[in-house]
N, C-alpha and C positions, 0 to 999 in steps of 0.2 A: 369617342372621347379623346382631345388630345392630351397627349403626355405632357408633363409639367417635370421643368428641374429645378429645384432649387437648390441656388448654390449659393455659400455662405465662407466668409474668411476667418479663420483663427488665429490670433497671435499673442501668445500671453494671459487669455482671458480665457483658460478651460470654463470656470463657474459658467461666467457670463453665456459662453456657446454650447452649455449643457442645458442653461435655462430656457433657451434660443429651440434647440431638439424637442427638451418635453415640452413645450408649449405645443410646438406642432403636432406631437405624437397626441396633446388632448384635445386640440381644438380645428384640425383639419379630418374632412371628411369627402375630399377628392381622393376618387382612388387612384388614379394613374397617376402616381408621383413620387417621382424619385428624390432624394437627399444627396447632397454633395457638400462635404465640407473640406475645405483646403485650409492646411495649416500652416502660415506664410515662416516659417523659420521661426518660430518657438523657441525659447532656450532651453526647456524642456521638450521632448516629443510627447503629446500626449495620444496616439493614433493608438499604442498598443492599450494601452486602459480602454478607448474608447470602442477599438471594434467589438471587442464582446459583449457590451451592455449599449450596445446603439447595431446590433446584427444590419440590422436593415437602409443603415446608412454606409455611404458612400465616401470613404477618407483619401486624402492624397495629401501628401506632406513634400512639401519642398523645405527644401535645405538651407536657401536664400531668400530672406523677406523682399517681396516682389512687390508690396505696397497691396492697394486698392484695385487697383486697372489691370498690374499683372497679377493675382491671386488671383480673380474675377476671370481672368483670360482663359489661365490652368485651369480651372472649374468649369468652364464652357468645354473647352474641345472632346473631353470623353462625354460630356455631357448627354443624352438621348432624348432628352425631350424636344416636342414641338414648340413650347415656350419654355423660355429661362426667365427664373425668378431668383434676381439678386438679390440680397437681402442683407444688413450689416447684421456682427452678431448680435449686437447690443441691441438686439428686437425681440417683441413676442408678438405671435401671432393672435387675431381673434378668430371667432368662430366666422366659418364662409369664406373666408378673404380670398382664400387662391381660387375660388368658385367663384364666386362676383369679378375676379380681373379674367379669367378665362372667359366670362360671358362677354365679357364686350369686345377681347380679340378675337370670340369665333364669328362674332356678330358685324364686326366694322372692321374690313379688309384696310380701311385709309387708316388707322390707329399701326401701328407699330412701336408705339412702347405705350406704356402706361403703370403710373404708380396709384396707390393707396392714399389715403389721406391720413398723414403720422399725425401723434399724440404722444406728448413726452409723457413718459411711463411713470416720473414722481411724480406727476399730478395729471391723470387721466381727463380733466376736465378742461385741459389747456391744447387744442392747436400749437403743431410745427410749423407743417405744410399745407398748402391746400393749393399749388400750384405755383409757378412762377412767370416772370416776366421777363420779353427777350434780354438779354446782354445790352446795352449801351456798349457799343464799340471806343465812343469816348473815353470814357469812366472808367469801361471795365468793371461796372456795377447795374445790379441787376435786383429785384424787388420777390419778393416773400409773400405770396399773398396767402392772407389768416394766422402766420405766425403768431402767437401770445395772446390769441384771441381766444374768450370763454368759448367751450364747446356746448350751443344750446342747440343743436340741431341744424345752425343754418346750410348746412352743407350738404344735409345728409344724403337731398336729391338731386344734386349737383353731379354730372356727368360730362366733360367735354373738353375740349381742347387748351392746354396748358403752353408756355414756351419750353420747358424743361421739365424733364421727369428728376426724381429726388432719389438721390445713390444709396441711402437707406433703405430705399426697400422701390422696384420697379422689373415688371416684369415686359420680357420683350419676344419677337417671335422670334425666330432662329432666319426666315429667311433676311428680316430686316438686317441681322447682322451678317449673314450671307453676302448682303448688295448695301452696306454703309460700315462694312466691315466693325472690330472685335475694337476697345478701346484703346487710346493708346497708350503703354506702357512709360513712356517717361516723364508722362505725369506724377504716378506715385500712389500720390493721393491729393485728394482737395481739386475741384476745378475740370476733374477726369469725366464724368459724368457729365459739364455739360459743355465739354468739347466735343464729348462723345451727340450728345445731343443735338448737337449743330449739324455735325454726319448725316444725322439721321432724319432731321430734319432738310436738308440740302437732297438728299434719296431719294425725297417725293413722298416718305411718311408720315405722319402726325404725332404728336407725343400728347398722351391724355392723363387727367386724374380723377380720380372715383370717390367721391363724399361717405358713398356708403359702406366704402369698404377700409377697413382701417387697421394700422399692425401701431404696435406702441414703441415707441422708440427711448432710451435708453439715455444714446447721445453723450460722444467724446470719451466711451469708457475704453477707447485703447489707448489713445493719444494725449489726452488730458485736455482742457478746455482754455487753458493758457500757454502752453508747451511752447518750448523754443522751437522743438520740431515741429510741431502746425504753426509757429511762426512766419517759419522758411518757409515752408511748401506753399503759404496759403500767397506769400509777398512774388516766391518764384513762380506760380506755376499763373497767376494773375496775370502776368507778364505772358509767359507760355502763351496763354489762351489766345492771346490779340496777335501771339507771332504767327500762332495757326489760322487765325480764321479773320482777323479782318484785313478789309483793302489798304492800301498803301497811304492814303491819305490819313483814314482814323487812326491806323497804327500810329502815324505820327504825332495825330494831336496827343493820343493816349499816352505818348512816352513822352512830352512834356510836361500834360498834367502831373504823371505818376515824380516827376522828378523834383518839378515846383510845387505840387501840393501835395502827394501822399509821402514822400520820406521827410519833409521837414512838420507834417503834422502827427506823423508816427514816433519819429526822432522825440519829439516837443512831448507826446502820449509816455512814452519808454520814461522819461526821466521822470516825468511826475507821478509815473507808478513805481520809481526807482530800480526798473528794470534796464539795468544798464546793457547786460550783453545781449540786450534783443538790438541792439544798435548795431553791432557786429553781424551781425544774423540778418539783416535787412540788406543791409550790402553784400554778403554773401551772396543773397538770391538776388537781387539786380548783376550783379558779378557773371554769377551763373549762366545768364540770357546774354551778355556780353561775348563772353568765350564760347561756350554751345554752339553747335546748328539747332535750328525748333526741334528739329526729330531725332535728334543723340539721345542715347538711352543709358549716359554716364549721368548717375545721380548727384556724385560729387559729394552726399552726406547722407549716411544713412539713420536710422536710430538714436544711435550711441555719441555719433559723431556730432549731431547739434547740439550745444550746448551753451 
């Protein structure tokens, strides 16, 4: 049986990543598996409440909010299992899950990642995910398939080949990150998973999703669903992505589009929702890509700092 990690990010959301634990304490019944929760700089520590009433889980607290990519990093390397299972905390598990995605990496050597099919958690009966579609290196946009769609079963035997696995919840083998290496860090958050995915995909692996296997997801409860902060990250790291991974021609058309069409119809969005300092914020992150190298790990705004 192989070993299973999973690891999970904290920040600010004890409830939420308590509800995240007993879930799995009632609805998991693989045995070989470990807990790992990393707590990305909390303004509280919560590690010393948590170790005595979570014994069998696995805490590590940084001092520094590291985002998505670096918490997820810290959580991997003490990690011991044969697959890692990332997970956000804003999840609950169902019954099987870590069972059904271990059956198909012990069974499909060409798979090396592979997530669940989410289900937002206020209304169980609605699709997230059920997969995605490559990047357009133009655009820099990419397609959602089964998003807000009823859940009547159609998926349930659905098994196979995806562009992108979903940073909410995706479990991967240890050797894939071994040979398509650990994500990169100055990302943050937003867009990290599927640069990561690109990696992994460019490795010689395949990245899958599973109908019948499903965690519920939460969604946006650290960062908020309109935040200045996913503002920036989602406009910078957009950018980020095509610095990383596409050829010299698309990256070009990309940065014209993004110039003639995504800031003067986000600009034109901003005012008519009278969000004026997201105007500010937009150019910050184009700014950003400017001065940066692709792979500097100066984030330039943290938390607190976007505003």
């Amino acid at each position: 049986m192989k070993r299973v990690s999973v690891v999970t990010i904290n920040f600010n959301q004890d409830k939420i990543t308590e509800e995240l634990l007993d879930s799995i304490a009632e609805t998991n019944t693989y045995e070989n598996l470990e807990v790992i929760v990393v707590d990305n700089g909390s303004t509280v520590n919560p590690v010393p409440k948590w170790a005595p009433k979570y014994p069998n889980v696995k805490f590590i607290r940084s001092e520094a909010n590291l985002g998505f990519s670096g918490g997820n990093n810290i959580g991997i390397k003490p990690a011991t299992g044969d697959y890692y299972f990332l997970v956000n905390n804003d999840t609950e598990f169902s019954p099987g899950l870590v069972q059904k995605l271990v059956d198909v990496l012990d069974t499909h050597p060409e798979v090396g990642i592979i997530s669940p099919k989410l289900v937002y958690d206020f209304d169980r009966s609605l699709i997230q995910y059920m997969g995605f579609t490559q990047v357009d290196y133009y655009t820099c946009r990419n397609q959602a398939i089964g998003k807000g769609e009823k859940d009547t079963g159609q998926y349930d035997n659905f098994l196979g080949q995806t562009g992108y696995c979903h940073g909410g919840a995706m479990m991967v083998k240890r050797e894939t990150c071994e040979k398509a290496g650990l994500m990169a860090d100055n990302f943050f958050i937003y867009y990290e998973e599927v640069d990561w995915g690109e990696r992994i995909n460019k490795s010689g692996y395949q990245a899958w999703v599973h109908g019948g296997a499903v965690i519920y997801h939460k969604e946006s409860m650290t960062v908020g669903k309109n935040s200045p902060f996913k503002e920036y990250f989602m406009n910078r790291n957009r950018i980020l992505f095509i610095r990383h991974n596409a050829p010299a021609f698309k990256a070009f058309v990309f940065y014209i589009y993004f110039v003639l069409m995504v800031v003067p119809r986000n600009i034109i969005t901003y005012i008519k929702d009278k969000r004026y300092n997201f105007i500010g914020i937009l150019f910050r992150a184009v700014w950003w890509n400017i001065t940066h190298k692709k792979t500097s790990t100066e984030l330039g705004y943290t938390i607190n700092k976007v505003s």
